[in-house]
N, C-alpha and C positions, 0 to 999 in steps of 0.2 A: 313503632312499626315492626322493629325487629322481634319485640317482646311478645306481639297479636302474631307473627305465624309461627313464634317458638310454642306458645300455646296451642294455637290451631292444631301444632304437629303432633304435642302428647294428647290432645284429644285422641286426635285419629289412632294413634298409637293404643289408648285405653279403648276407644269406644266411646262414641257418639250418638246421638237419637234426634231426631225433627221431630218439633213437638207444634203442635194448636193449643193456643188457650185463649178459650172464650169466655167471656162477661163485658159484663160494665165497667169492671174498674182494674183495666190494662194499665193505667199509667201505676196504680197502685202495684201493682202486679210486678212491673219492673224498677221500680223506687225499691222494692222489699229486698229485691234479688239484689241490686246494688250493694246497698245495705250487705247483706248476709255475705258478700265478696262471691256470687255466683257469676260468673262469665258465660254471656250469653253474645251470639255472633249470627248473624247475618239474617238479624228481623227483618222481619217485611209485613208491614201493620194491613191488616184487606178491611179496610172499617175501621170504624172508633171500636169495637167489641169482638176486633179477633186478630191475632196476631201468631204468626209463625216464625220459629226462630233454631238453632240449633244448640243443645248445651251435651254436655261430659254426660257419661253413664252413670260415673257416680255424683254430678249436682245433681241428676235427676228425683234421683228421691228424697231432696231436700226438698225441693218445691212443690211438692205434693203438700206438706204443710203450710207453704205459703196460699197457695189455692182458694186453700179450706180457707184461710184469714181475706183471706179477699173477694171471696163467692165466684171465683171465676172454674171454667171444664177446663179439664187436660185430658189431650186426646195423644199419642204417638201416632207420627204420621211413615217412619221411616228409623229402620239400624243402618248406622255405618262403621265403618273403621274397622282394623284388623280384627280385634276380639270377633266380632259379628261374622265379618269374611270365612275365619278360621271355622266356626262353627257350622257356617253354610255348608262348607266345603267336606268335611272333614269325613265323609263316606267317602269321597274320591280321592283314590289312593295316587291317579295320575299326576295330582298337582304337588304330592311328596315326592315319586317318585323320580319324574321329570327335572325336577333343580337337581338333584343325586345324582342323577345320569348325565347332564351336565356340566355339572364339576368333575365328573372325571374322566369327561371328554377334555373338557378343558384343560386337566391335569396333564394326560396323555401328549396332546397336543404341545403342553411345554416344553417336554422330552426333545422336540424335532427344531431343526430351522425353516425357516417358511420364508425369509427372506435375505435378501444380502443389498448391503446398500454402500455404494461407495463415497466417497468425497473427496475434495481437496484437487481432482485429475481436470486440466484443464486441454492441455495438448494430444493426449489420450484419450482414445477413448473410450466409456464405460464398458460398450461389448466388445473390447480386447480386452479388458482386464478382466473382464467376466470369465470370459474364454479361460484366461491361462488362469482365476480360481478355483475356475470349475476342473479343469485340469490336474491341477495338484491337489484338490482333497477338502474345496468347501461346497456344496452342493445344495439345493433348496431340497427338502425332504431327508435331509441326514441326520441320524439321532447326534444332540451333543456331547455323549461320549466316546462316540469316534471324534471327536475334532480334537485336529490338537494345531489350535493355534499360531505357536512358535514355531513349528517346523513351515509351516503354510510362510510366517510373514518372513523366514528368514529364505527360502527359495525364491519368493517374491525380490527381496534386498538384492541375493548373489545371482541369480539369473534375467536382472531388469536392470540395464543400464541408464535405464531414464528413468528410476527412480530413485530417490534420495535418500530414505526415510519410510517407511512400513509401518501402521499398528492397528490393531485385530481385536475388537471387542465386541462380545456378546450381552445383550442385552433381552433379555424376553425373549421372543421367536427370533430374533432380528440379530443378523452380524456386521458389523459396522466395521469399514475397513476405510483407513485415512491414509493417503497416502499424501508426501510432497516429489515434487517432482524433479528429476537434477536437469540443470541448466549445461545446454551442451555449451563449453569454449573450447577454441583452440588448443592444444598442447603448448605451452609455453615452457622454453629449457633452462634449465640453471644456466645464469650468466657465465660460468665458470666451465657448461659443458662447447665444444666445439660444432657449431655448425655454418651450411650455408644458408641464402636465402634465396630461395626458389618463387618463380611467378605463380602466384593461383588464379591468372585471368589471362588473357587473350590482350593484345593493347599494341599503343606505341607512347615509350620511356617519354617521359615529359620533363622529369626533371630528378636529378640520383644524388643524392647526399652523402657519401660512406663516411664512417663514423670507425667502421675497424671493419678489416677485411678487404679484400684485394676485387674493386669493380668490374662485371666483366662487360656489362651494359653502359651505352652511353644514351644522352639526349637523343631522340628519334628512331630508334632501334626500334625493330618489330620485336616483338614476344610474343610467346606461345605459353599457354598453361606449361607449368613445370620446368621451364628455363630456369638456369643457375641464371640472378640479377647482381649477388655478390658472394665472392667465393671464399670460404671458412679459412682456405689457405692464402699465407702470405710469403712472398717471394723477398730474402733478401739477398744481397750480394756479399756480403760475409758472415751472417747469421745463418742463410741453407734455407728448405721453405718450413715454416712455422704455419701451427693450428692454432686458430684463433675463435671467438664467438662474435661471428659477424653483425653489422647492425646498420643499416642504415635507413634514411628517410628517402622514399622513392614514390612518386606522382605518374601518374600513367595517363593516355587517354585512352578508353575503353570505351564499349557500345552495350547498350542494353535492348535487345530487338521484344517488336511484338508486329504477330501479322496476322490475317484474318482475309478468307474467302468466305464474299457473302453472296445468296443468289437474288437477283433482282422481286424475284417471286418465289415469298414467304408464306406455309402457312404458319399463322399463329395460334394457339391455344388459347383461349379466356374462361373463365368462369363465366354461369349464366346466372347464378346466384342460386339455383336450386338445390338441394341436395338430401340426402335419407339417411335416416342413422339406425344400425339396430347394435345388438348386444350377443357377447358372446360368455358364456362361463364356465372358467378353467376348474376344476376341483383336483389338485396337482395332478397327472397329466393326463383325466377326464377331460372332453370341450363338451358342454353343451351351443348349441348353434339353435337361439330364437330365430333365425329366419332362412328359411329351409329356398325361396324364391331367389332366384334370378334378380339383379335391379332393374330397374325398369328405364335407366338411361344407356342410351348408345355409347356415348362416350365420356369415360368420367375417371377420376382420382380418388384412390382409396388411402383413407388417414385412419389407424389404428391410434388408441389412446388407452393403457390400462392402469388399474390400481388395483391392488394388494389388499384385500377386509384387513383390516386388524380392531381390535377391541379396547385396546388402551397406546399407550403411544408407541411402544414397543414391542406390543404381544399381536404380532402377524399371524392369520391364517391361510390355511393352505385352499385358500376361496382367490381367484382371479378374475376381476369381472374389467370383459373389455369393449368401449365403445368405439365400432365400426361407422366412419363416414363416409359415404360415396358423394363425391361436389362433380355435379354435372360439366363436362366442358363444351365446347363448341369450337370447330376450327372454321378459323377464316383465311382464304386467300387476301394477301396484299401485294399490289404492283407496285414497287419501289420507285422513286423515278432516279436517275443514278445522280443527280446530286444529291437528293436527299439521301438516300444509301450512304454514299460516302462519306458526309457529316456526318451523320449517324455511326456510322461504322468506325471511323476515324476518333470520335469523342468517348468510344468504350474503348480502345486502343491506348486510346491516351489513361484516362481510368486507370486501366491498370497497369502502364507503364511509370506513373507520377506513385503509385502504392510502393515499387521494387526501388525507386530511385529515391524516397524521400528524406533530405539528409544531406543530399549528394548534391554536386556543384556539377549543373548542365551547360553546358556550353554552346551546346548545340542540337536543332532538332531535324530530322529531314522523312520525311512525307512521300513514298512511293506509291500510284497507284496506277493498276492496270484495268482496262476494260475488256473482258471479252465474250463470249458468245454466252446470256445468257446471267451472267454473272462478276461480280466486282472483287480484285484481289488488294489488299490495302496492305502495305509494310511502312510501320514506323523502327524510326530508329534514334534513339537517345546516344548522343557524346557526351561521355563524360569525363572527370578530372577526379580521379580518388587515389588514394594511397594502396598501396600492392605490394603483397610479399610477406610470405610465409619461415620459418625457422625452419630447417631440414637436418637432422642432425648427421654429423661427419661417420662417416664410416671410424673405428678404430685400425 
């Protein structure tokens, strides 16, 4: 198989011909070809005494002899393949000139960037990194010898706390920028440096373990964000007061609130399932606009989706073709009845109060709801049992 379209190819390559040959003695005709190793492809017998087929330029005039030995006509029915092409062509200068003129569009076009493509950003997002690229010095339409890389990803590093890791490669039209991202934690201090430990939450003390450090909080105390829980300093009676690096286990009961005012009469939005799409095309910052009309629904959601032409995997041009969808909506009036509201309203509350707590040891849930003119007010509240308390370090 592989061998029939390697040939088929230098055929086409040399130059091919469709030929008829008629007689009586067609099988004789292709037994001889056989024979003489002439390659003949895609007969099509019309009769016992005519046959069409396709062969090389140069078996052609070997079988002119066979002919003669067989009594049969050869007729050319058709030239194909480049040699013939070339030939046809070869007054029209447009088809030389045209591939010329586009290789050195092509060429030209390499010079620039046409694209910027990021990866790796998960919490971020690509159009703020876009932003602060475009910013400092990478830009879509910029020849690549202004770019200078290194200075780009090291501004990125020193001016991006929530990145970790930077790296900036050029490919084709295309610049490929990978970032990793840094993981915020806490400050934690050398055990050796002196602090206290301050509340980072709102609660009431459940239970205070001190380990080193002088407690100021006991079981059932209220706190407040930023309360000293246990103090860096220790009090003795013939040592004097000493700085220490405080440490303890401390449990707290804390609340995690979610609440929501809903009105009994809702409109809602739906899809109708209709919708129109037309096309937009950027030629960097040309817009062509195929549809110059108004859409023709009342009420509707527009979803923009574009890509980037490019020619090879990394050779982007400066072509943007963007498809525009408008999906029809429809608003409906709903009369709520207020139990169902409530359950309803109540079961998305919880949603995403069980997202903020998961992990955590709940103790307790309690369910506040008001009814008034018109509309429904829902407060839940989560208690809960967590560990509290932050490192503060001691003044010197």
């Amino acid at each position: 198989m592989i061998f029939l379209l390697l040939k088929k190819f230098i055929c086409y390559v040399v130059g091919y011909v469709n030929i008829i040959v008629e007689g009586y003695y067609i099988e004789r005709f292709i037994n001889k070809c056989a024979l003489e190793k002439i390659f003949l492809w895609n007969m099509d017998r019309k009769g016992e005494c005519l046959l069409e087929t396709d062969i090389s330029k140069n078996d052609f005039k070997k079988i002119k002899k066979i002919c003669k030995k067989t009594n049969c006509k050869l007729k050319i029915k058709s030239k194909k393949g480049l040699p013939f092409k070339a030939h046809k062509y070869r007054k029209r200068k447009l088809f030389i000139i045209l591939p010329v003129i586009f290789l050195i569009i092509m060429f030209i076009l390499s010079r620039f960037i046409w694209n910027i493509e990021i990866i790796g950003n998960k919490n971020i997002s690509t159009d703020e990194l876009l932003k602060f690229i475009n910013e400092n010095g990478i830009t879509v339409g910029m020849s690549k010898d202004k770019l200078n890389i290194d200075e780009v990803a090291n501004k990125l590093r020193l001016e991006r706390d929530d990145l970790s890791w930077v790296g900036i490669e050029v490919k084709g039209t295309n610049v490929i920028i990978e970032v990793v991202e840094a993981s915020k934690k806490p400050e934690i201090l050398d055990k050796y440096e002196y602090c206290d430990i301050i509340s980072d939450k709102e609660g009431i003390i459940e239970s205070i373990n001190v380990k080193n450090g002088t407690g100021v909080v006991k079981k059932g105390d209220i706190i407040k964000k930023g309360d000293i829980l246990v103090s860096g300093i220790m009090k003795g009676q013939y040592t004097g007061d000493r700085k220490v690096h405080a440490t303890a286990d401390i449990i707290a009961r804390t609340w995690v609130v979610e609440e929501k005012r809903a009105p009994l009469s809702q409109n809602i939005e739906e899809k109708t399932g209709n919708e129109e799409n037309y096309y937009e095309i950027s030629i960097n910052n040309f817009k062509i606009n195929f549809n110059k009309t108004l859409s023709k629904f009342e009420n509707y959601d527009t979803i923009k989706s574009s890509n980037r032409l490019k020619l090879f995997n990394n050779f982007y041009l400066p072509i943007e073709i963007t498809k525009v969808t408008n999906i029809e909506m429809k608003s409906e009036q709903i009369d709520y009845n207020i139990n169902d509201l409530k359950d309803k309203t109540i079961s998305e509350l919880k949603e995403s109060l069980n997202k903020k707590t998961e992990g955590k040891n709940i103790v307790n849930e309690n369910i506040i709801t008001e009814e008034k003119n018109g509309f429904i007010e829902v407060k839940i509240i989560y208690e809960v049992l967590e560990k509290i308390g932050v490192e503060q370090k001691l003044e010197p």
